[in-house]
N, C-alpha and C positions, 0 to 999 in steps of 0.2 A: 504494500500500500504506500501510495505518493504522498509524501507531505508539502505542503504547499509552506512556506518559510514567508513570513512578513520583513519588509522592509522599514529602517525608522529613516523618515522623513525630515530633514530640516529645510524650511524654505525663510524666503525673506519677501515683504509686498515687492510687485512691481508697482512704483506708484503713477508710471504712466497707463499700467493698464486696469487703475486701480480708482473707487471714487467713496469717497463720505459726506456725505447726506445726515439732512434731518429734515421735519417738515413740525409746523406747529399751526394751530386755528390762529389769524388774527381775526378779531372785532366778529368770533363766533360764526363768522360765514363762508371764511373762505382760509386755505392756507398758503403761507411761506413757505417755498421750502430754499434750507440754504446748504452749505459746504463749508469743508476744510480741504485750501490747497496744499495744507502741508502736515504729514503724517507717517508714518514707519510702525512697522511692525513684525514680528518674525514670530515661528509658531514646527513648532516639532510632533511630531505625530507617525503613529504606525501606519503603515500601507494597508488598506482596509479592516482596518479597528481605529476608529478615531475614538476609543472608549477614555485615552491616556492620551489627547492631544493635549499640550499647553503650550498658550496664546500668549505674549506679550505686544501688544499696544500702544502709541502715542502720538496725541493730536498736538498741535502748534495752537493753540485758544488767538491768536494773532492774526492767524490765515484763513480765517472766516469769513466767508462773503457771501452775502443777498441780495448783491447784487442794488444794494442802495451804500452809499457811502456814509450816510446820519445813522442809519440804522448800525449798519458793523460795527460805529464808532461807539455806538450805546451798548450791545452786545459783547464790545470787548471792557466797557467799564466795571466799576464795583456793583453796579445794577444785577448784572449777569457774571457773565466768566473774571471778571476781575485777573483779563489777560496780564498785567505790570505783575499784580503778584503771586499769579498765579499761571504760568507759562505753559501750562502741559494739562491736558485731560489725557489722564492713561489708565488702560483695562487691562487687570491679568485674567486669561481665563484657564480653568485647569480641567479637562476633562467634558465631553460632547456626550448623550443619553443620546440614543439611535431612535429615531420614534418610528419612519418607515425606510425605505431605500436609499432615499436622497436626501433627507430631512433629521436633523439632530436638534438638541439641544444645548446649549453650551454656557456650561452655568461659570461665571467668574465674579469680580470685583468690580465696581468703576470707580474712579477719581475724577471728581469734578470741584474745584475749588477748596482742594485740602481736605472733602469730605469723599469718605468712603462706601458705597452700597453691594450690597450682593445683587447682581442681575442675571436673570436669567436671557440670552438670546435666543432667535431663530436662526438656524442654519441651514441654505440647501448648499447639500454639495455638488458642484455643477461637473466635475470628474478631473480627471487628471491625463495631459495630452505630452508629445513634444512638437514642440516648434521646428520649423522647416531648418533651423540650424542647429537643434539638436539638445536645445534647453528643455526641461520639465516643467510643465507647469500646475498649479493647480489654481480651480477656483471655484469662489464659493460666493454667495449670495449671503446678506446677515442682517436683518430686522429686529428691532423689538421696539419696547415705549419704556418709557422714563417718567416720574414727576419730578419738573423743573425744581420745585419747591424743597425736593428732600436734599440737595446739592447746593441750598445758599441764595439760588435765585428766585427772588422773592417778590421782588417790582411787577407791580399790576397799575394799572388804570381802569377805574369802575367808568361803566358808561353809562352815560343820562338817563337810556332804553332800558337798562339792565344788562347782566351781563360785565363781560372784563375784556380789555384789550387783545392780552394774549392769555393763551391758554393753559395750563398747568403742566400738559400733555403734552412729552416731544417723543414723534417717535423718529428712530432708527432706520435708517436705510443705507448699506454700504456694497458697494461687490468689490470683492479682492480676489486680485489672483495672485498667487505666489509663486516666484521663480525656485524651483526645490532642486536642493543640494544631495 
């Protein structure tokens, strides 16, 4: 009888082929959604057992953009990410729960403003290729939601109609692929 031997995988993001997202309600109708240009992260894992993957993460809180210039500038103050002293939103994650084929879950830590939360993400794993010059790749899709409020940021505007500006609720939207070692 043949045994099939796993491989341990060490990759690091491609950050060209790689994007971080969020999206939040403003004024309860409609959403933002914005980005981080600048981010790194590297993540080890067996070749089909991703049961013992661990994730290390880190956003630049500076390289945030919506794409409006007043806004990023408010988003990077003490309101929100309080980017001057606080330079880095980083996630360790340690270990993925398989729920069907392509679909995990990947339970880790986040850091956001010197405060710490246990988060659960979504992950589909989109599979694992080589590139026409002979690189590995892997990539994955990674969702979840957050409340803003447990991380510090706390800044609201109530409105006339009722209701708040922005939402409490940011969720998660990233796809990474990693170039694996």
């Amino acid at each position: 009888m043949a045994t099939t031997e796993s491989k341990l995988l060490q990759g690091v993001i491609d950050p060209s082929h790689s994007r971080v997202q969020f999206k939040v309600k403003h004024l309860m109708i409609s959403n933002v959604l914005g980005s981080f240009k600048e981010f790194e992260g590297k993540a080890s894992m067996v070749e089909n057992d991703f049961a013992s993957t661990i994730v290390s993460f880190s956003i630049n809180t500076s390289s945030i953009d919506t794409e409006a210039a007043d806004r990023d500038a408010h988003l990077k103050s003490s309101d929100f990410f309080d980017a001057e002293n606080f330079p880095k939103i980083e996630f360790e994650g340690k270990g993925m729960t398989q729920k069907d084929e392509e679909n995990y879950d990947l339970n880790g830590v986040l850091t956001i403003k010197g405060i710490s939360k246990p988060v659960v993400l979504s992950v589909e794993f989109g599979g694992l290729m080589t590139d026409p010059w002979g690189n590995k790749k892997a990539g994955f899709s990674v969702t979840g939601e957050i409340n803003r409020k447990d991380f510090g940021m706390v800044w609201n505007a109530a409105l006339e109609t009722g209701g708040v500006l922005v939402s409490d609720k940011v969720k998660i939207l990233c796809d990474v692929e990693f170039a694996i070692s």
